[in-house]
C-alpha positions in Angstrom: -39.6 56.4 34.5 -43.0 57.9 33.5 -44.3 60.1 36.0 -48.3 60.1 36.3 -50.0 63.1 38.9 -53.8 61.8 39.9 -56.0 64.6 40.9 -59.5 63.4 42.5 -61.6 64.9 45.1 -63.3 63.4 48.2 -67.1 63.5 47.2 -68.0 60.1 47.9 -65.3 57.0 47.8 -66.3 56.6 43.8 -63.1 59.5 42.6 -60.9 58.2 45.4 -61.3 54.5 44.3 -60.8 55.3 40.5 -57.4 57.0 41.5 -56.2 54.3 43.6 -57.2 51.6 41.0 -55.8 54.2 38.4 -52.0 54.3 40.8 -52.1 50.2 41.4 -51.9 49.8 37.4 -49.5 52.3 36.3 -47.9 51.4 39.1 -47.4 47.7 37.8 -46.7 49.1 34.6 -43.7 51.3 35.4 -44.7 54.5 35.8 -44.1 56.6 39.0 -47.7 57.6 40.2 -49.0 60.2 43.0 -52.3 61.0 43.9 -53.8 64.3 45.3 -56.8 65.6 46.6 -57.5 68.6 44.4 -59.5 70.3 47.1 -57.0 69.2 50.0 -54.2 70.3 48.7 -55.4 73.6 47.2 -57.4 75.0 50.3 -58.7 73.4 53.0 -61.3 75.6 53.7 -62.3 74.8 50.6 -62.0 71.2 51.0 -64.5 70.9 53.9 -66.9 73.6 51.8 -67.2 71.0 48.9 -66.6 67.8 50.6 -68.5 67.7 53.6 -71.1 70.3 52.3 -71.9 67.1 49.3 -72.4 65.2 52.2 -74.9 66.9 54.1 -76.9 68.2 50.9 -76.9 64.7 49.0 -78.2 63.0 52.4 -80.4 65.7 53.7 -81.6 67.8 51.3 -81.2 65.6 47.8 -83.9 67.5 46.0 -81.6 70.9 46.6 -78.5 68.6 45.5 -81.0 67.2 42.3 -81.4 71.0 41.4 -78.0 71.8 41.9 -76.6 68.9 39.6 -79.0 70.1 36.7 -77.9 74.2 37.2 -74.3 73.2 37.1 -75.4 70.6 34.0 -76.4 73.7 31.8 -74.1 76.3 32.9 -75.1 80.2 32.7 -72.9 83.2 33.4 -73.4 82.8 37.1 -72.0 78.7 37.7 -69.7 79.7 35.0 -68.0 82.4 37.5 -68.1 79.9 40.5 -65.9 78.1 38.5 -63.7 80.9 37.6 -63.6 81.8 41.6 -62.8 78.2 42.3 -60.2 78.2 39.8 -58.5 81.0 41.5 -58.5 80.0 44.9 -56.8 76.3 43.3 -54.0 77.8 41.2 -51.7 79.3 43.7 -51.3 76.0 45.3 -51.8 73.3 41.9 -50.0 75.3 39.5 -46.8 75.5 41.5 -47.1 71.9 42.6 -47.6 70.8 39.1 -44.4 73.0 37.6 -42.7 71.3 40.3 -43.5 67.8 40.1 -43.3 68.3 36.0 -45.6 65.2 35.4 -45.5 63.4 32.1 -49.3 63.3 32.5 -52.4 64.5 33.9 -55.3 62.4 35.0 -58.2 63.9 37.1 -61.2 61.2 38.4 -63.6 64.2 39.3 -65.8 66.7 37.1 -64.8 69.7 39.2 -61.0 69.0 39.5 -61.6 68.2 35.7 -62.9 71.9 34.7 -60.2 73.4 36.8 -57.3 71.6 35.2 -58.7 72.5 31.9 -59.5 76.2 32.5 -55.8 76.3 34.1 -54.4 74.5 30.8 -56.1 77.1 28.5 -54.9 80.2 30.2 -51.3 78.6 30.0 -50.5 77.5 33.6 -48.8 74.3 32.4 -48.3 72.2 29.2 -48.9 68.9 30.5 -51.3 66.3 28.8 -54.8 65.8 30.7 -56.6 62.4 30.6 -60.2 62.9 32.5 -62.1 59.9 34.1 -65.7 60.0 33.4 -67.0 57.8 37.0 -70.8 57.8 36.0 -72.5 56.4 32.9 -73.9 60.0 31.5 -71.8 63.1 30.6 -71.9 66.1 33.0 -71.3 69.5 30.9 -67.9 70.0 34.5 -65.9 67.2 32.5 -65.9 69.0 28.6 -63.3 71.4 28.5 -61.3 72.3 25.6 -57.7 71.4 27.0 -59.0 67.9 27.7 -56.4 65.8 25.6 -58.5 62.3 26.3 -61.5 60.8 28.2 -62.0 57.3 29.6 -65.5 56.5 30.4 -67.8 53.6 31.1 -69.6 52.4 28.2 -70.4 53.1 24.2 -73.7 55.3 25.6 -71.7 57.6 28.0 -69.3 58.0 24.5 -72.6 59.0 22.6 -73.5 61.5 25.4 -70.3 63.5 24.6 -70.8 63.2 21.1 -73.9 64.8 21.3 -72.3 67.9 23.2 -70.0 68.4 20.8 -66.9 66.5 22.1 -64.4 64.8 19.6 -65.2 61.1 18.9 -61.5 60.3 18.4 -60.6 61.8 22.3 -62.9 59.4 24.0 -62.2 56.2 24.6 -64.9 53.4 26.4 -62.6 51.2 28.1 -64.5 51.1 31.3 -64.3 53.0 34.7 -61.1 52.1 36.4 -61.9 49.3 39.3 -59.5 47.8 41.9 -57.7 44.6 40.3 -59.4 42.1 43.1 -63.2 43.0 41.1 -61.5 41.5 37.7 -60.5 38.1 38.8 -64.4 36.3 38.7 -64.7 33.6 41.8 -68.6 33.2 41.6 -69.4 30.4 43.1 -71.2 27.3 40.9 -74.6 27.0 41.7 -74.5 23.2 43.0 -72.8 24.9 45.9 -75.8 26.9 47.0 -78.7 24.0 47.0 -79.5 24.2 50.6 -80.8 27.9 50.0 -82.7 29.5 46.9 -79.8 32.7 46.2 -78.3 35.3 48.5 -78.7 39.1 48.1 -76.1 41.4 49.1 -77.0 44.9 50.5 -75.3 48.0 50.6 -75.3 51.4 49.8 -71.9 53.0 49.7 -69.9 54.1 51.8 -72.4 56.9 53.5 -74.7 54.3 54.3 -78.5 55.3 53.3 -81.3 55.2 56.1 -83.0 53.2 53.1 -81.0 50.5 53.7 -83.6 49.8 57.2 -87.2 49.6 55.0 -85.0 47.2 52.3 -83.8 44.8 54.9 -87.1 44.8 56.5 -88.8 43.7 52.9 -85.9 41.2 52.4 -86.8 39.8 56.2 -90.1 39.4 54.3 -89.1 37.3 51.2 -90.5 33.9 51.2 -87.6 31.0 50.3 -85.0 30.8 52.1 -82.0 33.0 51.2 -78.9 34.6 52.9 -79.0 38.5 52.9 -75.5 39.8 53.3 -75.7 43.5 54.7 -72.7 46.2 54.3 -73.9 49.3 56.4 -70.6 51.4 55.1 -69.2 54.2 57.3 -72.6 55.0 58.9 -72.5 53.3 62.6 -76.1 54.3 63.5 -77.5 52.3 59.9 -75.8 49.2 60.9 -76.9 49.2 64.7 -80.3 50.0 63.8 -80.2 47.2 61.1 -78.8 44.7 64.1 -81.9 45.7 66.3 -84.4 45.1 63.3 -82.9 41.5 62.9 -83.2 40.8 66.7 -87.1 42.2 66.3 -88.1 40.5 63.6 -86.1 37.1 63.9 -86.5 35.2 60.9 -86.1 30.7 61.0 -85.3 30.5 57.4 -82.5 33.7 56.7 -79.0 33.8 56.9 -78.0 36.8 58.0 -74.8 38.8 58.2 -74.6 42.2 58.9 -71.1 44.4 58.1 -69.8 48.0 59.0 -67.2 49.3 56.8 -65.6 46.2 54.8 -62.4 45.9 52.3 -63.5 42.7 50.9 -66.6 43.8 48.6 -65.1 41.7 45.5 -65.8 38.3 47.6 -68.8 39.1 49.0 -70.0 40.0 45.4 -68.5 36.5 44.2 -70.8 34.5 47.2 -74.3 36.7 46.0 -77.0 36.4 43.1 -78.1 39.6 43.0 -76.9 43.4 44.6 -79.7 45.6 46.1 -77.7 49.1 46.1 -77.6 52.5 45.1 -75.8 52.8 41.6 -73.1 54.8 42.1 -70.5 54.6 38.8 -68.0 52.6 40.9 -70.2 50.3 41.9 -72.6 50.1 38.9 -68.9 49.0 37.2 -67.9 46.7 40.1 -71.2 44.6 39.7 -71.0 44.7 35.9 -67.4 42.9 35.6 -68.8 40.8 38.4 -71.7 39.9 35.9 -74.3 40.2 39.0 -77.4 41.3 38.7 -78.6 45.2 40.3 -81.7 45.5 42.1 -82.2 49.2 42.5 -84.5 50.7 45.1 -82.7 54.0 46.2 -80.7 56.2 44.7 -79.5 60.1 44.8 -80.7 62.4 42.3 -78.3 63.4 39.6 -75.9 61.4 38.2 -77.0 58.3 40.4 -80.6 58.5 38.8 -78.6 58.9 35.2 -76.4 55.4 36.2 -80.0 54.0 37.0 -82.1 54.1 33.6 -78.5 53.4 31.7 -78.5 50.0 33.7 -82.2 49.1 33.1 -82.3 50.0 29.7 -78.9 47.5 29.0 -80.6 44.4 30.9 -78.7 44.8 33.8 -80.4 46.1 36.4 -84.6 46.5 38.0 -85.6 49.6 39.3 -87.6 49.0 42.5 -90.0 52.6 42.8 -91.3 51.0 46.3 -88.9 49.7 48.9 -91.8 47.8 50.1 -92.0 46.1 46.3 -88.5 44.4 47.0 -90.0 41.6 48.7 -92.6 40.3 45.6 -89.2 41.2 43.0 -87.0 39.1 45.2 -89.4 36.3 45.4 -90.4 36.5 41.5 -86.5 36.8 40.4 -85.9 33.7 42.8 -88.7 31.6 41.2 -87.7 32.8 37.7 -83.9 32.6 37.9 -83.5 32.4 34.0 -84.0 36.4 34.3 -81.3 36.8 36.5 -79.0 34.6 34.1 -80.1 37.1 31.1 -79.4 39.9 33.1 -76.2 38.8 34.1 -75.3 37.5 30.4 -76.0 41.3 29.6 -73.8 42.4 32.2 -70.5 40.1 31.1 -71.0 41.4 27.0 -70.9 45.1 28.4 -67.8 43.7 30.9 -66.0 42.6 27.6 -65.4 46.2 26.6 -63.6 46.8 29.4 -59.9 46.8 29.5 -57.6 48.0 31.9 -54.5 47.0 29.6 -56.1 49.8 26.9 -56.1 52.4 29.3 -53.1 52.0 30.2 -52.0 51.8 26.7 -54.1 55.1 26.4 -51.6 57.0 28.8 -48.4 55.7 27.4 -49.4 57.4 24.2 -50.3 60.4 25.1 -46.7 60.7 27.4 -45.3 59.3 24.1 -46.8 61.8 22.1 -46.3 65.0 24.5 -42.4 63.8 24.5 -42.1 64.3 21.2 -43.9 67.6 20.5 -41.9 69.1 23.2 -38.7 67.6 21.6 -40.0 68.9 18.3 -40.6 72.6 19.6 -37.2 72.5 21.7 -35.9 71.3 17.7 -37.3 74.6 15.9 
């Protein structure tokens, strides 16, 4: 039996979601498949450095975060040596746990853990193939390493992005950014089912929660036809209390409203809405695209979030709100011009038709296929 190692990092649910998608596949597939936390397991001083400093900068300070992401996107001699130090303090604890394990293959969900891997593979540490998960729509220079055997990323333009630094055509492969099995069985309801209200909306914004999420329920409180508004506050318990005292302020005759904390059902609340207000992280960008439901996008972190953003306008699939304030007037037009939101969402289901979870795996029985027999070749001379 195969044996797969799954390095991510916990920067956000987006890495840890690819890898558990990634395990429930190869899983089904035959293969014997355990994920890590790169940071976790290397040092956890480390860990909460990275992990829970992303979380404070991204939510506090996001223009310090947007100038970090564009720094570490062109790197100089000085991010080039954080990465040599953070290299170091990983190996001792990796590289052994890798020579033990002896995986068939490598595959890494995460930019960082992805750089690491690669600088370990070129100075020798092990001789395992390395498959890197690109989880957003647009190429950060962390993923392109030279010990990178393949990539897996999103879509056609996040290909053309490598290309363009100088990556390999024939190691990168668009078969879409791994999602959980539930988001690929399509349960939309039919439309007759909804005549007593004009659409619903669902809300989120990740796991974190965003304190945007208060202003775009307001607007939606606003919106002039009746419509349900489905709310997912994620992890952040003061965003959903605050949004339950907004919706006892401002009672409204003609809204349905339910309001959620952290929830495991995402794929059928997707399957009852018209349209997803959120912030367009790659997980859920690819989530609502094999869904085939429309993005409404009024909030979003710099960086690779932004990047996600324009690649979903510019395919059709998504309208950037600049004013949370706007989301009432774009709800109302979209609601009396519902031929857009079918467009969008035929846009949506051509880009979901390059996705295929049966290729990737595919993808990784080849490259164990092919590592097998360049090791039984060299073992032969």
């Amino acid at each position: 039996m195969p044996k797969v190692f799954i390095f991510t990092a916990s920067t956000g649910a987006g890495h840890n979601l690819a890898a558990q998608s990634l395990k429930e596949s190869l899983d089904e597939a035959g293969m014997n498949t355990e994920v890590y936390d790169a940071f976790k397991e290397s040092n956890v001083t480390l860990d909460r450095l990275i992990t829970k400093g992303y979380e404070q900068i991204v939510i506090n300070v996001p223009k310090l975060y947007e100038q970090m992401y564009n720094q570490f996107n062109n790197m100089n001699r000085f991010q080039q040596g954080i990465f040599q130090v953070l290299t170091r303090i990983m190996n001792p604890e990796i590289v052994p746990l890798i020579r033990a394990g002896n995986p068939d293959l490598i595959i890494t969900t995460h930019p960082f853990v992805t750089n690491v891997l690669g600088t370990l593979k070129e100075h020798h540490a092990f001789d395992v193939p390395v498959l890197s998960i690109v989880t957003d729509y647009k190429i950060h220079t962390l993923y392109l390493k030279k010990m990178i055997d393949a990539y897996i990323v999103g879509s056609d333009y996040t290909k053309q992005t490598m290309i363009d630094k100088g990556i390999a055509p024939d190691i990168i492969y668009p078969y879409g950014i791994p999602i959980r099995q539930t988001f690929l069985k399509n349960n939309r309801l039919d439309p007759k089912e909804k005549t007593d209200i004009a659409g619903t909306i669902l809300l989120m914004a990740g796991s974190l929660g965003t304190k945007q999420m208060e202003k775009a329920f307001s607007s939606l409180l606003k919106v002039r036809d009746k419509i349900r508004i489905i709310v997912v506050c994620g992890k952040n318990v003061k965003i959903e209390k605050e949004i339950r005292n907004i919706n006892s302020r401002e009672p409204s005759t003609n809204k349905i409203v339910e309001i959620h904390g952290f929830v495991n059902n995402i794929s059928e609340l997707m399957d009852m809405s018209d349209a997803i207000i959120s912030k367009p992280g790659g997980l859920t960008s690819t989530e609502a695209i094999v869904k085939n439901i429309p993005m409404i996008i009024p909030f979003y972190y710099p960086g690779q979030e932004e990047e996600n953003a324009d690649y979903l306008v510019d395919g059709g699939m998504a309208i950037k709100v600049n004013k949370i304030k706007d989301l009432t007037s774009m709800v109302d037009f979209l609601f009396e011009n519902k031929y857009i939101i079918k467009r969008m969402s035929e846009n949506m289901s051509e880009e979901a038709a390059k996705h295929s979870m049966s290729k990737t795996i595919e993808l990784c029985q080849d490259l164990i296929k092919h590592n097998k027999k360049r090791l039984l070749k060299s073992a032969g001379e």
